[in-house]
N, C-alpha and C positions, 0 to 999 in steps of 0.2 A: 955651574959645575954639574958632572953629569953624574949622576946613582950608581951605584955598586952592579945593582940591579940590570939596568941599563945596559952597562959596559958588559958582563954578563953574558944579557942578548945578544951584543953587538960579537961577540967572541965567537958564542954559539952559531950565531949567523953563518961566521965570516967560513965556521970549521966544516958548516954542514954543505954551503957551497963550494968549497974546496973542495969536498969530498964527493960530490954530485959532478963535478967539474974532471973529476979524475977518472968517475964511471964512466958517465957519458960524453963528455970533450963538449968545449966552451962556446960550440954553434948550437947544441942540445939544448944547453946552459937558456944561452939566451932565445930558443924557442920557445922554451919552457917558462921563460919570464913574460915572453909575445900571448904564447896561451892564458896565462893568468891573465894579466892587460883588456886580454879580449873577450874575457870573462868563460871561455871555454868551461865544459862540463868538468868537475873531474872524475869522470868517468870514461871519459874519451881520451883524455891526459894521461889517466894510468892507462891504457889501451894501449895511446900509443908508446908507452916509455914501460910494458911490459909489468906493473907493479898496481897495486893496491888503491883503490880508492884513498885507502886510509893514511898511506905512504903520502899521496898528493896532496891530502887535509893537511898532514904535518909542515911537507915542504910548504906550504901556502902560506901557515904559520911562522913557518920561522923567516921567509925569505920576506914577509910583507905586512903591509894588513890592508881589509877591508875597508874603503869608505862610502859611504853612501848619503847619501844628497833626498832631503825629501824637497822635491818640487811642487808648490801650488800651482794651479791651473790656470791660466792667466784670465778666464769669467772668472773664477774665484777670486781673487785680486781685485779684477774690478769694482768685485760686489763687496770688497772690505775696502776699498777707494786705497789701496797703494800701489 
């Protein structure tokens, strides 16, 4: 069963790409998702889409989130035998 909380997000989500969807039209949309993916600046994101560094923290936030992977080094590995 999913949190209050959750569903929430999932609302806020759905309302703020709606409404991104509305400015900019749903080829923006998913550029905009391409850029995030491909780790682009968001400095060059607000650039290109005219808006705030802090505008594209937001949307990064709401639309996603970050993961990130710590990779050992495959000598290191070695040197711990796995």
């Amino acid at each position: 069963m999913a949190s209050r909380s959750a569903d929430r997000s999932g609302v806020k989500a759905t309302r703020v790409a709606t409404n991104f969807i509305d400015q900019y039209g749903m080829a923006k949309f998913r550029r905009f998702l391409k850029l995030l993916a491909d780790d682009v600046s968001g400095e060059e994101i607000a650039r290109e889409y005219r808006v705030s560094r802090e505008r594209v923290r937001q949307w990064k936030i709401t639309f996603g989130s970050v993961v990130r992977k710590y990779v050992i080094d495959p000598a290191i590995q070695r040197i711990a035998g796995k």
